[in-house]
TORPAVEX-19243 format. One record per residue: x, y, z of N, C-alpha, C in turn. Coordinates in Angstrom, 2 decimals, decimal comma. Layout:
N
+---------+---------+---------+---------+---------+---------+---------+---------+---------+
:     n.u :     n.v :     n.w :    ca.u :    ca.v :    ca.w :     c.u :     c.v :     c.w :
+---------+---------+---------+---------+---------+---------+---------+---------+---------+
:       X :       Y :       Z :       X :       Y :       Z :       X :       Y :       Z :
...
+---------+---------+---------+---------+---------+---------+---------+---------+---------+
***
This chain:
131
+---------+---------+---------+---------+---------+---------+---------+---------+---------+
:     n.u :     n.v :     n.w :    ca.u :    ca.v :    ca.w :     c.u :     c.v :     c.w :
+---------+---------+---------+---------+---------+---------+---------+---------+---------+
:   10,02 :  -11,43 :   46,80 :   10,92 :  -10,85 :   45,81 :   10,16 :   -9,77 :   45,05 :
:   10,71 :   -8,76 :   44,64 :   10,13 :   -7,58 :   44,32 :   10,17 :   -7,61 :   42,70 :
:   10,29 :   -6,40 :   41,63 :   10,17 :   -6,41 :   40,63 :   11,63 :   -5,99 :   40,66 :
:   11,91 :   -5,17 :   41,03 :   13,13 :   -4,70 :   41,44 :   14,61 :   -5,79 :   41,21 :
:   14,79 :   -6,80 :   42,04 :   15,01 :   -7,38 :   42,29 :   14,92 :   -8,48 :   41,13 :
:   14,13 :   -8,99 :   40,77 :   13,80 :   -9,86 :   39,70 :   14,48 :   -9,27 :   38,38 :
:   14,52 :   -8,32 :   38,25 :   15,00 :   -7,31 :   36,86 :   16,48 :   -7,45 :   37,27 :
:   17,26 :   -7,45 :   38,51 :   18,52 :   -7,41 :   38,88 :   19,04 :   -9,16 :   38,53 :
:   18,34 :   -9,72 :   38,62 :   18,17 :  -11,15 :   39,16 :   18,60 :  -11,36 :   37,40 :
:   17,87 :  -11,52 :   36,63 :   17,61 :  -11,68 :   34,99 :   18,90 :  -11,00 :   34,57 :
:   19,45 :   -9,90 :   34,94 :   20,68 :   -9,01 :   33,95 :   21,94 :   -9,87 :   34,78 :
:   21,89 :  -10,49 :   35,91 :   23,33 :  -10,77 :   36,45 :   23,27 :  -12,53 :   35,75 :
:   22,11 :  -12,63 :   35,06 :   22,33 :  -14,12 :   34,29 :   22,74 :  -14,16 :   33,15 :
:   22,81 :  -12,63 :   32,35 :   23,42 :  -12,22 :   31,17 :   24,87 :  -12,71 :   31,55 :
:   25,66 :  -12,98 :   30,19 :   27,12 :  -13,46 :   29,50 :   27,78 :  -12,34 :   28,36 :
:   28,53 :  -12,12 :   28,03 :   28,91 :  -11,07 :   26,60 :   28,06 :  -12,09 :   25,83 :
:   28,42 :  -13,03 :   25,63 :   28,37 :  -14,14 :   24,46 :   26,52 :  -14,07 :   24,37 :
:   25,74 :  -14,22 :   25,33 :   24,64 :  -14,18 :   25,53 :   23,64 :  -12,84 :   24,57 :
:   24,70 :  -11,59 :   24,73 :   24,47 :  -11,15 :   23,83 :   24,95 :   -9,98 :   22,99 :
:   25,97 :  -11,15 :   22,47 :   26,23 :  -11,32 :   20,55 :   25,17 :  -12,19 :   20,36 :
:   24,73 :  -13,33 :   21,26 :   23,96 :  -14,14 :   20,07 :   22,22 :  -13,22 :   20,01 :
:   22,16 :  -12,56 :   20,96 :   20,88 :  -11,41 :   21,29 :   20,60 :  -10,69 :   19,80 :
:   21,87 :  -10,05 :   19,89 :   21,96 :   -8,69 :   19,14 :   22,31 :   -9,85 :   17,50 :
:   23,24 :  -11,11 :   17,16 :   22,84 :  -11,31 :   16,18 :   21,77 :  -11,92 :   15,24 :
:   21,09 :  -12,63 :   16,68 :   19,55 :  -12,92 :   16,26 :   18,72 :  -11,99 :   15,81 :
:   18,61 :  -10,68 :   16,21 :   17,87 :   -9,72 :   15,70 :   18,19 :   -9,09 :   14,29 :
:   19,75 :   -8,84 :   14,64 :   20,10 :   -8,46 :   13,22 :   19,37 :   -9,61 :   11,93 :
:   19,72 :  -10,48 :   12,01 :   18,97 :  -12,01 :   10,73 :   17,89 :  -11,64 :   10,67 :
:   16,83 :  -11,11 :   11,62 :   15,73 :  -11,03 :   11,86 :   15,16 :   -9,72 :   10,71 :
:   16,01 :   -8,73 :   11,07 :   15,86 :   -7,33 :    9,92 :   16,37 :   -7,67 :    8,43 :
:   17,24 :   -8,34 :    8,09 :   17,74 :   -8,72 :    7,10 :   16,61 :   -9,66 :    6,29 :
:   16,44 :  -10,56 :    7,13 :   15,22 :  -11,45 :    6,68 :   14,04 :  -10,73 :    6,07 :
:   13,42 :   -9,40 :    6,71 :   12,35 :   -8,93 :    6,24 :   12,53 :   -8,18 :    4,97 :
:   14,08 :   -7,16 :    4,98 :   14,36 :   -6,71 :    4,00 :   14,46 :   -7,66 :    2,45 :
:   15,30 :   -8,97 :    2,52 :   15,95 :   -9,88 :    1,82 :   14,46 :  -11,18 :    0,98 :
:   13,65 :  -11,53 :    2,14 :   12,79 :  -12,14 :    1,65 :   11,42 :  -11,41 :    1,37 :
:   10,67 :  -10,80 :    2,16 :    9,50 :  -10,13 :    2,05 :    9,37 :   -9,24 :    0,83 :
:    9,51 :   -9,47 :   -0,17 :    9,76 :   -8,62 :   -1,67 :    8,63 :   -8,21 :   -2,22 :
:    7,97 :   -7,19 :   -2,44 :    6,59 :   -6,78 :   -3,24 :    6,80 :   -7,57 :   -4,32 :
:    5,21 :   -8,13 :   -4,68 :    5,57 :   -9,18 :   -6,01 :    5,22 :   -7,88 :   -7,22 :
:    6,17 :   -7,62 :   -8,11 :    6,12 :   -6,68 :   -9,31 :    5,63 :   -7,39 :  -10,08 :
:    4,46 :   -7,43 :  -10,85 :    4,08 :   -8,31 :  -12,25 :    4,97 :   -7,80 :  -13,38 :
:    5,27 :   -8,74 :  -14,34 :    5,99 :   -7,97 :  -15,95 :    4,58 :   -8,55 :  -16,51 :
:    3,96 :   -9,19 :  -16,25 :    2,49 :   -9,99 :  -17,90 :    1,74 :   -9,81 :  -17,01 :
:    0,35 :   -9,76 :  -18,28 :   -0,92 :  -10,87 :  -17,48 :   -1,07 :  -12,27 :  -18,63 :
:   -1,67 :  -13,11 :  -18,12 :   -2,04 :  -14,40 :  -18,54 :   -3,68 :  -14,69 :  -18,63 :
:   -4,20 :  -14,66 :  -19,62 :   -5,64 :  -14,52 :  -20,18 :   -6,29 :  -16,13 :  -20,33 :
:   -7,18 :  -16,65 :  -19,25 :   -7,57 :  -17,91 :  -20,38 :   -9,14 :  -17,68 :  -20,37 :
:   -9,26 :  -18,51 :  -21,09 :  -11,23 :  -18,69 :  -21,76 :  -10,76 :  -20,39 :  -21,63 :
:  -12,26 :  -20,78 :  -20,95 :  -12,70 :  -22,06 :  -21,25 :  -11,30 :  -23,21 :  -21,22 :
:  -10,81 :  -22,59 :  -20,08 :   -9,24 :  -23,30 :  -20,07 :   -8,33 :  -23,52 :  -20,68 :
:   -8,20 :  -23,04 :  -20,99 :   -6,91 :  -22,19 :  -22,81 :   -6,43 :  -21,07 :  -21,99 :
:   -5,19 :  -21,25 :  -22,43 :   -4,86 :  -19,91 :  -22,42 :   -4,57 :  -19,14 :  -23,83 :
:   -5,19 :  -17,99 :  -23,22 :   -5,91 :  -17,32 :  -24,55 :   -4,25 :  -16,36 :  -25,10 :
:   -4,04 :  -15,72 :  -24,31 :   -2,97 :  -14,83 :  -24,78 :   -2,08 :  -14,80 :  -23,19 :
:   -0,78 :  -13,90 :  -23,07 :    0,09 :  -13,87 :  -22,22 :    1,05 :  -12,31 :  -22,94 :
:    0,52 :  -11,64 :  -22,16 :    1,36 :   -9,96 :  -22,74 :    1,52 :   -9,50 :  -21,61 :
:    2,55 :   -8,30 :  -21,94 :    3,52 :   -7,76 :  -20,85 :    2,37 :   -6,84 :  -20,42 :
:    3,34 :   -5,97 :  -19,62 :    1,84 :   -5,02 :  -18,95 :    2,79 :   -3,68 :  -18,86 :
:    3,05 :   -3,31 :  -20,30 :    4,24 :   -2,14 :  -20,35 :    3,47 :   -1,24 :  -21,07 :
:    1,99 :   -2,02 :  -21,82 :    1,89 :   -0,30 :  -22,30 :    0,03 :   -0,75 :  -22,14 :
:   -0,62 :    0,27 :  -22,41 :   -2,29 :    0,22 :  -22,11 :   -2,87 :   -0,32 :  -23,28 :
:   -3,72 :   -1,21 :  -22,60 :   -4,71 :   -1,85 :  -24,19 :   -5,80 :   -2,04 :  -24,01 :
:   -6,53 :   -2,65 :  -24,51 :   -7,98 :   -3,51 :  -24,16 :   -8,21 :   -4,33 :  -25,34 :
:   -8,88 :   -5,59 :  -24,84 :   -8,90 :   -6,65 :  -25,84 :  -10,19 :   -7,62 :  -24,99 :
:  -11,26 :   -8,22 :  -25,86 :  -12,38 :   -8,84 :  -25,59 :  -11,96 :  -10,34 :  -26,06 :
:  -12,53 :  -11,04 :  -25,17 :  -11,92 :  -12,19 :  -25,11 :  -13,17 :  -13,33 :  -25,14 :
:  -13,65 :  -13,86 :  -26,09 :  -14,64 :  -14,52 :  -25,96 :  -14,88 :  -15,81 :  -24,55 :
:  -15,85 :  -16,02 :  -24,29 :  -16,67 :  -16,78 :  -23,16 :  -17,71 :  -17,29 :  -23,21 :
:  -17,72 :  -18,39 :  -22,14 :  -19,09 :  -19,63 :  -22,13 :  -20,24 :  -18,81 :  -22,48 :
:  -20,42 :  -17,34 :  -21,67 :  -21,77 :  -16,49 :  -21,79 :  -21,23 :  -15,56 :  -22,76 :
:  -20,13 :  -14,59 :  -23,26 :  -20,19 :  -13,94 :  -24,19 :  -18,48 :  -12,95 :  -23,97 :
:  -18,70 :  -11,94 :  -24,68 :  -17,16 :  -11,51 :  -24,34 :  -16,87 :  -10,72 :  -23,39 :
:  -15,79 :  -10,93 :  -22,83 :  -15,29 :  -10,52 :  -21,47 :  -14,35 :   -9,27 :  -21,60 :
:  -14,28 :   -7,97 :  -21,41 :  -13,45 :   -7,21 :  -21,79 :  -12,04 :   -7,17 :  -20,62 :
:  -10,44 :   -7,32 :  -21,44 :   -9,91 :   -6,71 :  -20,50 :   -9,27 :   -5,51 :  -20,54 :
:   -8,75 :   -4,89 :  -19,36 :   -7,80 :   -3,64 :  -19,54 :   -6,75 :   -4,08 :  -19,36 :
:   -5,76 :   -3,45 :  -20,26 :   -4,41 :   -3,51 :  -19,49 :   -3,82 :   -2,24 :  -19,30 :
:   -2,89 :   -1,51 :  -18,27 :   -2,23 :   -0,10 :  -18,01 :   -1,00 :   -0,92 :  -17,90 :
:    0,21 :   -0,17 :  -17,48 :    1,73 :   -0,20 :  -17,60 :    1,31 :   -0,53 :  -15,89 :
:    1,88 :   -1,72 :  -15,73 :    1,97 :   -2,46 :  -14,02 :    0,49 :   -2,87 :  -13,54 :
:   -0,64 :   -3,18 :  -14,18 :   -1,68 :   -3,78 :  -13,79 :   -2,54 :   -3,87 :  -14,81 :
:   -3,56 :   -4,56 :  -14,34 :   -4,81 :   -5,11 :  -15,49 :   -6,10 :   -5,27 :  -14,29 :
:   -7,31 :   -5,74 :  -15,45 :   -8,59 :   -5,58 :  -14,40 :   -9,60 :   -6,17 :  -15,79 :
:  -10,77 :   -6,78 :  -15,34 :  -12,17 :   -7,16 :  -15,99 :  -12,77 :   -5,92 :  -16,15 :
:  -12,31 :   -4,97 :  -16,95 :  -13,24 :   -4,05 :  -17,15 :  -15,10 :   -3,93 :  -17,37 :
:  -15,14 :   -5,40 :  -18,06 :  -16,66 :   -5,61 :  -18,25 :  -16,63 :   -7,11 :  -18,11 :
:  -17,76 :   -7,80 :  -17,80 :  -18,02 :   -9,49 :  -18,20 :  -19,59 :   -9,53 :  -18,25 :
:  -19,99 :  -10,35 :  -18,97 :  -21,33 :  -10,64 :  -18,90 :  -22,04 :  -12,00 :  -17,98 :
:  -21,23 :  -12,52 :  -16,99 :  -21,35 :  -13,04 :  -15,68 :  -22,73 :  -11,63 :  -14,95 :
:  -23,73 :  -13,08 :  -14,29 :  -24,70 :  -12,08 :  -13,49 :  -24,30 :  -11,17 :  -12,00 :
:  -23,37 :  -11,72 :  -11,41 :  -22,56 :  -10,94 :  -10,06 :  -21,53 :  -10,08 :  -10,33 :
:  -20,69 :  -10,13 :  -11,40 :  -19,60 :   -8,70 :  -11,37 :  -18,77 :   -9,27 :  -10,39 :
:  -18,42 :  -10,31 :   -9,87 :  -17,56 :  -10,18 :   -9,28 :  -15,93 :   -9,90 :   -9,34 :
:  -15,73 :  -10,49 :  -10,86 :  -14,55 :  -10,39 :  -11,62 :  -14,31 :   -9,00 :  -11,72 :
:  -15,21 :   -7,78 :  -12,39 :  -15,32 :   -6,73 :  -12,22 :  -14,93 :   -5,64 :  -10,89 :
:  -15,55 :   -6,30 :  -10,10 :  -15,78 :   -5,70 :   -9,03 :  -13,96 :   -5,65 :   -8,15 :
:  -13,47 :   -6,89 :   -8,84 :  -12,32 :   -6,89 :   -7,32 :  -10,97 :   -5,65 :   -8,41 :
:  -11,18 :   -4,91 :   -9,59 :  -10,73 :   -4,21 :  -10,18 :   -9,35 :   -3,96 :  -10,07 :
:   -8,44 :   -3,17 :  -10,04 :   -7,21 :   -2,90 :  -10,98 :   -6,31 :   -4,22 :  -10,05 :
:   -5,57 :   -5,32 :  -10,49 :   -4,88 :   -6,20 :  -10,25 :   -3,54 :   -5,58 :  -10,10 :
:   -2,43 :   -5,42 :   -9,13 :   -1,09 :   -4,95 :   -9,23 :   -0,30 :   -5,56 :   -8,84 :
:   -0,52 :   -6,98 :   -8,10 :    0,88 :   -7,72 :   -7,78 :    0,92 :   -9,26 :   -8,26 :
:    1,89 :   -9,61 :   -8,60 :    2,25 :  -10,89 :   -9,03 :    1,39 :  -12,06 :   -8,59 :
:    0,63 :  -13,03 :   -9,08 :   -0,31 :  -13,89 :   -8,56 :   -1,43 :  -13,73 :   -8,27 :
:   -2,01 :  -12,14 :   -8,40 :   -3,16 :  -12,23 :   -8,37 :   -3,97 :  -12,49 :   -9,42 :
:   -5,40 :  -13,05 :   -8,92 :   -6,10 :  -13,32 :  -10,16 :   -7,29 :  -12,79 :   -9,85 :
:   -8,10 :  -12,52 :  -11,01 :   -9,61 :  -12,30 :  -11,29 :  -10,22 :  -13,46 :  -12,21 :
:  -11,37 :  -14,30 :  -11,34 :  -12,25 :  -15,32 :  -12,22 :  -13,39 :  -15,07 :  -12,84 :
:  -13,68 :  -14,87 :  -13,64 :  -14,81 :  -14,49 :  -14,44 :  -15,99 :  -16,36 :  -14,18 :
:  -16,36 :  -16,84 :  -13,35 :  -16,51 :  -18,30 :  -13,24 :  -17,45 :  -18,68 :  -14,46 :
:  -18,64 :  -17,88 :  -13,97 :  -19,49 :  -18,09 :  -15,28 :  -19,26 :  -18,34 :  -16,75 :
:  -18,77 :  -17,25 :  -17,28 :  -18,23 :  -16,54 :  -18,35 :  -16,53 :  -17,93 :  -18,94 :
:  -16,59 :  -18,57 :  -17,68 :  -14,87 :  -19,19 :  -17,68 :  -13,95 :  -18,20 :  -18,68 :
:  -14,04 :  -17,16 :  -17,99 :  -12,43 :  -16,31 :  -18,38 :  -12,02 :  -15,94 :  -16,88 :
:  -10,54 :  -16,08 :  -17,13 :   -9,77 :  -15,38 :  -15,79 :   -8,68 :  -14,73 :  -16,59 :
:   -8,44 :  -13,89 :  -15,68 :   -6,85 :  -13,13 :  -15,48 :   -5,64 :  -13,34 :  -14,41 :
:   -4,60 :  -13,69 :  -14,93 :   -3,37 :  -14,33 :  -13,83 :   -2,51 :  -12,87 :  -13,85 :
:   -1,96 :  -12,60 :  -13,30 :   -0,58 :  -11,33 :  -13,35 :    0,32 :  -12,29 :  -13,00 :
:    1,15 :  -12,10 :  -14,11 :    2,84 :  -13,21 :  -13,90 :    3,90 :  -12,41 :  -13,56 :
:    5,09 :  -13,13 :  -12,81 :    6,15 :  -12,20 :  -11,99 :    6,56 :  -12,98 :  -10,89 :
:    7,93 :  -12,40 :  -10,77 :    8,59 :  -12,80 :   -9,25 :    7,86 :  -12,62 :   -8,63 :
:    8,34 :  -13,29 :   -7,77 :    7,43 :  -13,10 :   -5,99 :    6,12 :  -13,31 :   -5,61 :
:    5,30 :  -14,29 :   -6,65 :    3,89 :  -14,56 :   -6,60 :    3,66 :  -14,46 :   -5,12 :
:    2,71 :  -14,18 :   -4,50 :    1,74 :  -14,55 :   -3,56 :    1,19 :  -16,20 :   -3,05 :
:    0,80 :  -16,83 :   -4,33 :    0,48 :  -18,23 :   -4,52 :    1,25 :  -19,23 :   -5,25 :
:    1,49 :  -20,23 :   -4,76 :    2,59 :  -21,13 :   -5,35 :    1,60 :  -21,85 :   -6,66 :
:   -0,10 :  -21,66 :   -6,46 :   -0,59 :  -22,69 :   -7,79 :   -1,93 :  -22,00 :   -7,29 :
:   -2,74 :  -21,96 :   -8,04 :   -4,12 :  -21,98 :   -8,07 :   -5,02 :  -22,51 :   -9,37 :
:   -6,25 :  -23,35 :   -9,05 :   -6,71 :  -24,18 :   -9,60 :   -7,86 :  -23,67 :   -9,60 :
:   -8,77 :  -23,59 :  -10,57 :  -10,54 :  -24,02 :  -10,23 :  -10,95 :  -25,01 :  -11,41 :
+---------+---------+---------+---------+---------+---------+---------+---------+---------+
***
């Protein structure tokens, strides 16, 4: 049997009905990506120290505010749709380093220092995170 043949073989096993359900499986399929897959938009961030939460503000206009910690104060930024550890006194920077935060659920841990930053909003990324 050829390729030929096999390709003839497969289309004479097609039905109409076979495909509507083709063509409406795919359609659900585009709808689905449009309908669920949603960029998570933050409206806040969520500030804690030493497991407190320290403050919870929108992220509509630019600020900065130092936030005391286990090792000392932690600076943050905020702009209109994101935030970031502008400074920490942690020895790695890592909090620093992963810089401007823009979608819902992300976080920056300051571990040392115990300050983090949450961005709150539809469509988190993570259903919970713990340390």
């Amino acid at each position: 049997m050829n390729a030929a043949a096999a390709t003839f073989s497969w289309r004479a096993l097609m039905r109409p009905g076979d495909v509507v359900t083709l063509v409406g499986a795919l359609a659900l399929c585009v709808f689905s990506v449009f309908a669920l897959w949603r960029d998570g938009a933050p409206d806040g961030v969520e500030i804690r120290a030493r497991g407190q939460v320290v403050a919870r503000l929108a992220l509509d206009a630019p600020r900065r505010l130092e936030v005391d910690g286990k090792l000392g104060k932690t600076v943050v930024e905020i702009a209109p749709g994101q935030a970031r550890i502008a400074a920490d006194p942690g020895p790695r920077q890592y909090c620093v380093r992963q810089g401007w935060l823009r979608q819902a659920g992300a976080v920056a841990i300051c571990a040392p220092n115990e300050v983090s930053i949450r961005l709150t909003g539809t469509g988190s990324d993570h259903d919970s995170l713990a340390y």
